[in-house]
N, C-alpha and C positions, 0 to 999 in steps of 0.2 A: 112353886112353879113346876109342871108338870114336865120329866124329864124327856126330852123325846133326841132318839138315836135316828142319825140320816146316813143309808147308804144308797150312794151315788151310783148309778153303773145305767149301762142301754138296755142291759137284760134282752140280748137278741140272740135266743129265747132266755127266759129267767128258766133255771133249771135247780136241782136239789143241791148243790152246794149252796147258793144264793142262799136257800132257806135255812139250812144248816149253821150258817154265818149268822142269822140275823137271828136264828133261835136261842142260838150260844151267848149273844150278846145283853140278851132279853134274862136267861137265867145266869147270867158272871157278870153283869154289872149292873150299877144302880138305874137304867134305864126303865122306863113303864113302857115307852110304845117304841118299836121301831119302823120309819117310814122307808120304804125305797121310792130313792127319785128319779125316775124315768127321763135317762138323757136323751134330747133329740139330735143332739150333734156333739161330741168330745169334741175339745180343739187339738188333741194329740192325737186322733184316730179319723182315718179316712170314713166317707159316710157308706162306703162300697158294702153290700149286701143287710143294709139296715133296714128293716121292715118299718112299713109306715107307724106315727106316735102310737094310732088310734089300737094297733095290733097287738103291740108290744103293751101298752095299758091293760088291754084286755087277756092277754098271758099272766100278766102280774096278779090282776084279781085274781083270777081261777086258783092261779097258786098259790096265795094266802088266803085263799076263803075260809080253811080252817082255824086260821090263824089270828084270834081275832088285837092279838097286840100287832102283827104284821101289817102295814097297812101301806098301798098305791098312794104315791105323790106326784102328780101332772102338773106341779107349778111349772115346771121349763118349757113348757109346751107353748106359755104365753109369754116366753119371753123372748127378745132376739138370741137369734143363732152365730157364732160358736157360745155356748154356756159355758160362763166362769162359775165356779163354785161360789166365789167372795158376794156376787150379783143375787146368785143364788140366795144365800143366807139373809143377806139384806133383805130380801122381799119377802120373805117366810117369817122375819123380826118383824115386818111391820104386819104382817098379815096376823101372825100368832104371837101380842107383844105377851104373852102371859106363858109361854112354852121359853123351856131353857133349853137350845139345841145342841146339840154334839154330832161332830161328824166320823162317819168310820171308815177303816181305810186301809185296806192290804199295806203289807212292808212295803213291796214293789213301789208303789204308789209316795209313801213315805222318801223317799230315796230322789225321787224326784220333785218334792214337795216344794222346794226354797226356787223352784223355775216357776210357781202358778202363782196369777195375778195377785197382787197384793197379800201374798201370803203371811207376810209378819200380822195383818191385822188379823187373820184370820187363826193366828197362834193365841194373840191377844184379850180377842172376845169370846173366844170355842174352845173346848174341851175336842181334842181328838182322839180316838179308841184306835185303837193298830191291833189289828191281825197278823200271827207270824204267814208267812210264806215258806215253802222250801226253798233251802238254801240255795244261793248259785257261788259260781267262783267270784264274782264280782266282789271287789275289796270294797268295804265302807269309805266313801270319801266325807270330807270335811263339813259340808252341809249336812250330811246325814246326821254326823256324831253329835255335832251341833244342838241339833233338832232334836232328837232325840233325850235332849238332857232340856228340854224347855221342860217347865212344871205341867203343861197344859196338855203334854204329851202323855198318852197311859196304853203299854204294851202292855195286852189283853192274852192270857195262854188262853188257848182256840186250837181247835182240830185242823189240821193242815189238809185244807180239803183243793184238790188241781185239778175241779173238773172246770173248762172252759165251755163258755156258750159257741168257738170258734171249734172246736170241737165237735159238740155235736152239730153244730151246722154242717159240717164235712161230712159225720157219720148219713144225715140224712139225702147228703147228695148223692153220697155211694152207695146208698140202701141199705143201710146196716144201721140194726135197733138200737134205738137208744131207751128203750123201755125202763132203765133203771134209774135212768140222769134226771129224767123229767115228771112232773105231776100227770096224774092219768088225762087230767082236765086238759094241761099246756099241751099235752101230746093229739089229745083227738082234735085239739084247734086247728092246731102244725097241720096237723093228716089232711082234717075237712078244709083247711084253705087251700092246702099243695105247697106247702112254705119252703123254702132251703133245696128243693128237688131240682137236677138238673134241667 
């Protein structure tokens, strides 16, 4: 079965950490492809400055074009809104019953893991990959440690990369370049559409 890595995120805009993460994950572990799945609505994040599916899709290509294990996932597109992850997987199982999927996932992410639907199953049937994050004062609480010691669980060392898409979203409202965060492709989209500008 062909191993295939999913990382979850809105990618509003997908910018060069994204790729960085998924490049890293493609050469340090057993993964062949990695998809990003293009969220249309978090149930933990407000929908406020989300550019429409069709944009955020078309950012994603541009910036794995070169990438050819990198590759866009619009299933949630078709599915109702808020998207659970567990829903998610289910329907990627039946669509791809011959792919073994793994899902990837910041620390941050992790920490709060034991609050998303039906999470135990999804410890159960998935292999999750953990990215570190920089550290905060925040003490490990009890779910965490927990979790962390499931077998299913594999903290992946990874380049501790802090660039946010909520970031440059600001950068471009206050006019200030972002020419290094982003693919040249994602950037002249952003420009030729007027995206994130006041």
């Amino acid at each position: 079965m062909k191993k295939i890595g999913l990382y979850f995120g809105t990618f509003n805009p997908i910018h060069i950490g994204h790729i960085i993460v998924a490049h890293h994950f493609l050469n340090f572990s057993d993964l062949e492809e990695l998809w990003l799945v293009i969220t249309p609505e978090s149930p933990f994040k407000k929908k406020k400055n989300l550019l429409e599916n069709h944009h955020r899709l078309e950012m994603v290509y541009r910036a794995t074009e070169n990438y050819p294990k990198i590759k866009p996932c619009d299933i949630e597109f078709k599915m109702p809104v808020p998207n659970y992850t567990i829903n998610t997987l289910t329907a990627l199982k039946e669509k791809y019953p011959s792919k073994d999927f793994s899902l990837i996932m910041g620390e941050d992410n992790l920490r709060s893991f034991h609050k998303w639907k039906n999470y135990e199953a999804i410890l159960e049937y998935y292999s999750i990959l953990v990215y570190p994050r920089i550290q905060t004062n925040k003490t490990l609480n009890e779910p965490l440690i927990s979790i962390k010691q499931h077998p299913n669980i594999k903290l992946i060392t990874a380049p501790k990369v802090e660039i946010s898409s909520t970031f440059i979203r600001n950068c471009i409202s206050e006019g200030k370049s972002t020419t290094p965060l982003l693919d040249k492709k994602v950037w002249e989209y952003i420009d030729q559409m007027n995206f994130y500008r006041k």
